[in-house]
C-alpha positions as CSV (number, residue, x, y, z in Angstrom):
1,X,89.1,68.7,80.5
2,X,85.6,68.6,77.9
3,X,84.3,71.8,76.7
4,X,81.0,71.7,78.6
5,X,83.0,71.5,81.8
6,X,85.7,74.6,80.9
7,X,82.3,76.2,79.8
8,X,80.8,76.0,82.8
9,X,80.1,79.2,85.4
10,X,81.5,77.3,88.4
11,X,84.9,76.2,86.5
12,X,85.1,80.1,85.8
13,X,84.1,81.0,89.3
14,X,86.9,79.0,90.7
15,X,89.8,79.7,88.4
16,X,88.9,83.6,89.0
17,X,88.8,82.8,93.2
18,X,91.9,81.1,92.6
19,X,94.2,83.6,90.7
20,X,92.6,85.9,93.0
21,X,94.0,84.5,96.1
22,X,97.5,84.4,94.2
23,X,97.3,88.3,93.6
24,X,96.2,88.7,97.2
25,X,99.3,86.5,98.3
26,X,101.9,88.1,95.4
27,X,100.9,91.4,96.5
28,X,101.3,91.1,99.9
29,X,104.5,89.0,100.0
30,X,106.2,91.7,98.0
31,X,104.9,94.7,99.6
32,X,105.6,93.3,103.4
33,X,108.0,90.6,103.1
34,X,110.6,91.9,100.4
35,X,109.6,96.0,99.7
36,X,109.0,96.8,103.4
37,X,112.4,94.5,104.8
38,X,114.6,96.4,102.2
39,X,113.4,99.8,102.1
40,X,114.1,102.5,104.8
41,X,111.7,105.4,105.0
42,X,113.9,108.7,104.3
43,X,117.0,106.9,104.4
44,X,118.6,106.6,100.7
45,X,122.1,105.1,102.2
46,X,120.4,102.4,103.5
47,X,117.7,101.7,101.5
48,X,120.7,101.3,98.8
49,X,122.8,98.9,101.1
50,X,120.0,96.7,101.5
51,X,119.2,96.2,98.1
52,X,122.7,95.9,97.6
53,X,122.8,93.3,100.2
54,X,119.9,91.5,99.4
55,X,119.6,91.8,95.8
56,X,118.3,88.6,95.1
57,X,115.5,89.4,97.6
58,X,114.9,92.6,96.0
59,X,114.5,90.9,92.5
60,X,111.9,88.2,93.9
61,X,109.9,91.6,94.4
62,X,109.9,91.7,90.6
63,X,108.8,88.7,90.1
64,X,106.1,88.6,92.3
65,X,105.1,91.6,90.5
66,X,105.2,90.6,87.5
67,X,103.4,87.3,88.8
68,X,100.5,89.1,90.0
69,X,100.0,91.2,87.1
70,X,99.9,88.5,84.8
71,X,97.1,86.8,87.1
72,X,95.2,90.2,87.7
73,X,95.2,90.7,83.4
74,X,93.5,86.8,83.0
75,X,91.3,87.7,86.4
76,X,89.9,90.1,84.4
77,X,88.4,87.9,81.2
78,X,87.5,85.1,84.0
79,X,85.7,87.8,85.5
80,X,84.1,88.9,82.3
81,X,83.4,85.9,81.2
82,X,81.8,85.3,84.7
83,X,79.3,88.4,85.1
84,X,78.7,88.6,81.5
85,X,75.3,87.5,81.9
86,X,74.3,89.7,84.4
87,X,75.1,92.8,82.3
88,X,77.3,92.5,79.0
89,X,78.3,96.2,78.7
90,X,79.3,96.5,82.5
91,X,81.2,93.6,82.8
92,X,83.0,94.4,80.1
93,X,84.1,97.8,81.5
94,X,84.9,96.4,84.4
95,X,87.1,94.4,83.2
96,X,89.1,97.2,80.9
97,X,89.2,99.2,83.6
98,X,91.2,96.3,85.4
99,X,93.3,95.6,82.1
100,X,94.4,99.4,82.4
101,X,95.2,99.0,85.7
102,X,97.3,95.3,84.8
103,X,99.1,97.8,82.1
104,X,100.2,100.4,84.4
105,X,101.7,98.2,86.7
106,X,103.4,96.2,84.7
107,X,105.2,99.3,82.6
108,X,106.0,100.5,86.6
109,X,108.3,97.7,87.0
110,X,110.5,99.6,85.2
111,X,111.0,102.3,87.9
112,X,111.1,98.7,90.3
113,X,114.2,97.4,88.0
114,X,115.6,100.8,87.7
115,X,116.3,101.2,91.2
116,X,118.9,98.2,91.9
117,X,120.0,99.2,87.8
118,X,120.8,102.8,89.0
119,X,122.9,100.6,92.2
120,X,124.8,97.9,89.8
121,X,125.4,99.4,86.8
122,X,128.3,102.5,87.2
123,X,128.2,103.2,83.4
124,X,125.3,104.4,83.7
125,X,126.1,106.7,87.5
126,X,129.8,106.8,87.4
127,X,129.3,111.1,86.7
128,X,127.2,110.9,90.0
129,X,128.2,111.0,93.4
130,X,127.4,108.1,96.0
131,X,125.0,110.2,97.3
132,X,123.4,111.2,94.6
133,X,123.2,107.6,93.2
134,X,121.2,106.9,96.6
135,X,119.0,109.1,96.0
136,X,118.1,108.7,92.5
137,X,117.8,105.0,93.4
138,X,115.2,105.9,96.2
139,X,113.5,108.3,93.7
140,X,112.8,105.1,91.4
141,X,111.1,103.3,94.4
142,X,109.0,106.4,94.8
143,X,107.9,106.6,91.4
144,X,107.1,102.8,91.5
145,X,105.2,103.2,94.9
146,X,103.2,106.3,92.9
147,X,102.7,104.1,89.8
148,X,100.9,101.8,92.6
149,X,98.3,104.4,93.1
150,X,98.1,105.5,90.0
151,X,96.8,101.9,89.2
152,X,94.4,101.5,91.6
153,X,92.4,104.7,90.6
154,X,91.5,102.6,87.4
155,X,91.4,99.4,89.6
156,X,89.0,101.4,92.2
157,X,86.6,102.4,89.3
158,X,86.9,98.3,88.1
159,X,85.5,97.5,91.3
160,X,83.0,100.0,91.7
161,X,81.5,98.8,88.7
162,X,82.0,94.9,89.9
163,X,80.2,95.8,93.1
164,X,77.4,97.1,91.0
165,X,77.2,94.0,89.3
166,X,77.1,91.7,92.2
167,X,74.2,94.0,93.4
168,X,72.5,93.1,89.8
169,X,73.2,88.8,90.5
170,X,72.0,86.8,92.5
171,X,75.1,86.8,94.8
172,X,75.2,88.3,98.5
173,X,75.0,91.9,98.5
174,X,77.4,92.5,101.4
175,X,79.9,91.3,98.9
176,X,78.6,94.2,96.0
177,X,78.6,96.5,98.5
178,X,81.9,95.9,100.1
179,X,83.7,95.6,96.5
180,X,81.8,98.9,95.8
181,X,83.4,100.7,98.9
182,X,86.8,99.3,98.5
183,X,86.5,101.2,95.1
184,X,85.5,104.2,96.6
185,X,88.7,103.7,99.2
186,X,91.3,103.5,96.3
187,X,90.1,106.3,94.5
188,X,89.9,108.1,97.7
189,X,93.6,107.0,98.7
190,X,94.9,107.3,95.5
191,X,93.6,111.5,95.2
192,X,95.5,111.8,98.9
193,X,98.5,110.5,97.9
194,X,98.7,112.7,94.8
195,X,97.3,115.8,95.5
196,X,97.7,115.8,99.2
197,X,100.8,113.5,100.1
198,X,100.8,115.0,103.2
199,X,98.0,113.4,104.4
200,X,97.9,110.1,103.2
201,X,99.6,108.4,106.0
202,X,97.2,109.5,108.3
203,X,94.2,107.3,106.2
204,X,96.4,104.2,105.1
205,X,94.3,102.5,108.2
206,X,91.3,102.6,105.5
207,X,92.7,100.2,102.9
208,X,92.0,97.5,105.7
209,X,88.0,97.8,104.2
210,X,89.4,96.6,100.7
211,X,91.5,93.8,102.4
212,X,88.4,92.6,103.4
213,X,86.3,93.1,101.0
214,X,88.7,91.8,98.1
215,X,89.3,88.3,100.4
216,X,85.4,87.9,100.6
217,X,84.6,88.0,97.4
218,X,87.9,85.8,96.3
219,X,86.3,83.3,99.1
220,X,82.8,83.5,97.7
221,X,84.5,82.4,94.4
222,X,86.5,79.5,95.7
223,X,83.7,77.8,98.1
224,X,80.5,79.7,97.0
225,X,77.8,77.2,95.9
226,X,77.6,75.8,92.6
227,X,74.2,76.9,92.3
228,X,75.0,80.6,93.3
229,X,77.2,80.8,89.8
230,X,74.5,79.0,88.2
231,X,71.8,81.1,88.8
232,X,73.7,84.9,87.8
C-alpha cells in the first residue's frame, strides 16, 4: 500500500466502518450469545454452574472484550484522523473521550476474569462458603456490567461531540443527529442505572435508538461515496 493511498480520506473512512462493524459484532456476540446464555438474573448458584460448565464459553467473553476494545481505542485515531478537518479541537476530544471510555473497559475485564477466578481458584475462597463464593462471583459480573455504564457516560459525551461534527461536514445530517441522540441515551441510561437502579429496566427499550444510529453511521463509512469523504 503507497502513502498517498493510506493517506487518503476514503482509506480512513473504510478502516474506521470496518473496525466499527467488528465492535458492533464483538459486543453483541458477547453480551447475547456468551454473557446472556451463562448468567442467570438473581440466581448466584447457577450463574456459577454455568460458568463452571462452560468455562471456555465464558472466556471467549473475554476475548471478545478485549477484541473490541482494542478496535474501539484505533476507531478512535481513524476517527480523528477522519473529521480532523472539519474541526481539529473537536475531533480530537471526541476521540479522548472515546480513549477513556476504551480504558475503562479494558481495566473492567478484570471484575470479568475475576468472576470464573473467584469459581477455579480455592486458595483464594477456600475460608468462604459455597454460597458465599456464588455470590462474590455474581458480585464481579455486577461490577463489570456497572463498569459498562460507567464507560459509556464518556462514550455518550464522544458521540455527542461526533454528531456535532457530522452536523459541521458535508455528510447526512440524520446521521449527526442520530449519533448526537444516542449520546444523549447513554448518558441518560447510564445516570438510571447508577443513581436510580430501580428504574433502569424499565428504559433499556431506548438503547435500540443507538443500535441504530451507531449501524448507520458504521454503514455510511463502509459504502458512503468516495466523494462524501472527500469533500469534509
Amino acid at each position: 500500500m503507497d502513502d498517498q493511498k493510506a493517506a487518503s480520506p476514503i482509506f480512513y473512512a473504510r478502516f474506521a466502518g470496518f473496525l466499527y462493524l467488528l465492535i458492533i459484532i464483538l459486543g453483541i456476540s458477547a453480551e447475547f450469545f456468551i454473557r446472556a446464555k451463562l448468567i442467570v438474573a438473581e440466581d448466584p448458584a447457577a450463574t456459577a454452574e454455568n460458568i463452571l460448565n462452560f468455562s471456555t464459553l465464558f472466556r471467549m467473553g473475554f476475548l471478545a472484550d478485549a477484541l473490541m476494545v482494542m478496535a474501539d481505542a484505533a476507531l478512535s485515531l481513524f476517527l480523528f484522523i477522519l473529521f480532523e478537518p472539519v474541526h481539529k479541537k473537536l475531533s480530537m476530544a471526541a476521540a479522548v473521550f472515546r480513549l477513556i471510555q476504551a480504558a475503562i473497559l479494558g481495566f473492567n475485564l478484570l471484575n470479568y476474569h475475576a468472576a470464573i477466578l473467584t469459581l477455579t481458584s480455592p486458595a483464594f475462597t477456600s475460608p468462604l462458603t459455597a454460597e458465599q463464593v456464588n455470590a462474590l462471583t455474581m458480585l464481579f459480573l455486577d461490577l463489570h456490567s456497572h463498569g459498562y455504564d460507567l464507560g459509556l457516560i464518556f462514550f455518550g459525551v464522544s458521540n455527542l461531540i461526533l454528531g456535532c461534527l457530522i452536523l459541521k461536514a458535508d455528510i447526512p445530517k440524520l446521521l449527526g443527529y442520530g449519533l448526537a441522540a444516542a449520546g444523549l441515551v447513554y448518558l441518560f441510561g447510564s445516570s438510571v442505572r447508577f443513581m436510580h437502579p430501580s428504574l433502569y429496566p424499565q428504559i433499556e427499550a431506548i438503547y435500540i435508538i443507538p443500535l441504530i444510529a451507531e449501524l448507520s453511521f458504521c454503514l455510511w463509512l463502509l459504502l458512503g461515496r468516495k466523494s462524501s469523504f472527500e469533500n469534509m
